[in-house]
C-alpha positions in Angstrom: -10.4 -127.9 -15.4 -11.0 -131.8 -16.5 -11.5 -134.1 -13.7 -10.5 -137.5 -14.3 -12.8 -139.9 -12.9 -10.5 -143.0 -11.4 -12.9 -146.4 -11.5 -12.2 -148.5 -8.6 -12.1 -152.3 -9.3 -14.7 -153.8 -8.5 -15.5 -156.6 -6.2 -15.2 -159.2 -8.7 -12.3 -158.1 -10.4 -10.4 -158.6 -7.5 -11.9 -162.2 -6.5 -11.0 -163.1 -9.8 -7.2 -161.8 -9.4 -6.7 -163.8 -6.4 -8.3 -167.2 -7.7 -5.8 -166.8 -10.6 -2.8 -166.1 -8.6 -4.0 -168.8 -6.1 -5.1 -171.4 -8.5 -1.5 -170.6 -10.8 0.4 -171.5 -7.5 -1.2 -175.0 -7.0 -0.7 -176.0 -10.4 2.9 -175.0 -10.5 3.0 -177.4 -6.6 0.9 -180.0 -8.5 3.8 -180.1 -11.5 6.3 -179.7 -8.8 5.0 -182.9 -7.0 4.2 -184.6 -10.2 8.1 -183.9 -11.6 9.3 -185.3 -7.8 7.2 -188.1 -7.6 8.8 -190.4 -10.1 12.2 -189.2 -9.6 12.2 -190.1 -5.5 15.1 -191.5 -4.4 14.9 -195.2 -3.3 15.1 -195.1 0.6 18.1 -196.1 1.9 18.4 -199.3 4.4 20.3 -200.3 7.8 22.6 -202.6 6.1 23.6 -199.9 3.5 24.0 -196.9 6.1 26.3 -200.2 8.2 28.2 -200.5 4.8 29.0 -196.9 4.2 29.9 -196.2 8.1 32.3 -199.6 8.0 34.0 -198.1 5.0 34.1 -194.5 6.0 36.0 -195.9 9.4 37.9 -197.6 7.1 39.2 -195.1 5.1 39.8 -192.7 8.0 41.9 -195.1 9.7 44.4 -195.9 6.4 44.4 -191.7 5.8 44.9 -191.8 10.3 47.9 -194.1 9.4 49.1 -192.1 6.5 49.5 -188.5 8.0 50.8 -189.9 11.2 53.4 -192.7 10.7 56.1 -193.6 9.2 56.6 -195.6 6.3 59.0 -196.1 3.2 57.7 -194.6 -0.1 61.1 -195.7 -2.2 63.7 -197.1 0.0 66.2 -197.5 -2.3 66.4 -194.0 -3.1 65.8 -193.4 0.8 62.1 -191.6 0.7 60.0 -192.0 3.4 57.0 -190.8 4.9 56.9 -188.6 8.1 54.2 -187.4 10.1 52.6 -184.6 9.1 53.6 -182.3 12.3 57.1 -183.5 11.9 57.3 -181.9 8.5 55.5 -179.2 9.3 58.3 -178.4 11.8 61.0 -179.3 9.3 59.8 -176.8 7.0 59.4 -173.9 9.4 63.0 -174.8 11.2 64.4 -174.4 7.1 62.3 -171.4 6.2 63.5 -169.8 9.5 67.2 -170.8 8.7 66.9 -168.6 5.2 
């Protein structure tokens, strides 16, 4: 019978595997950091977050108005715009009618 004689690593062997796999993961941070760093996004300012919030309220208020008024779209054809409950209801009431 042939034993096989299994050599264990030795002490250097692994110190040398772990600086490797340590020193591979902070250069791929460092190019991570060095791809970021030029490409950073300018910081954004009080009078530009004021700007975007006056025009988001803006906006919500005109789509506020749209869903929940009334309002001609043609009115010589006779189309107008409804609420958006209302003709949610008018399309139930028909579908329960058929």
């Amino acid at each position: 019978m042939q034993h096989d004689h299994i050599e264990q690593p030795s002490t250097s062997n692994y110190t040398l595997s772990i600086l490797g796999a340590l020193g591979s993961l902070l250069l791929f941070l460092f190019i991570i950091f060095i791809a970021y760093l030029p490409n950073r996004p300018e910081p954004v300012n009080a009078q530009l977050i004021q700007q975007r919030t006056d025009q988001l309220a803006t906006i919500q208020a005109e789509q506020k108005d749209l869903t929940t008024g009334y309002s001609w779209i043609n009115q010589e054809e006779g189309v107008v715009r409804i609420p958006v409950e209302q003709a949610k209801r008018i399309v139930v009431n028909r579908l329960n009618e058929k």
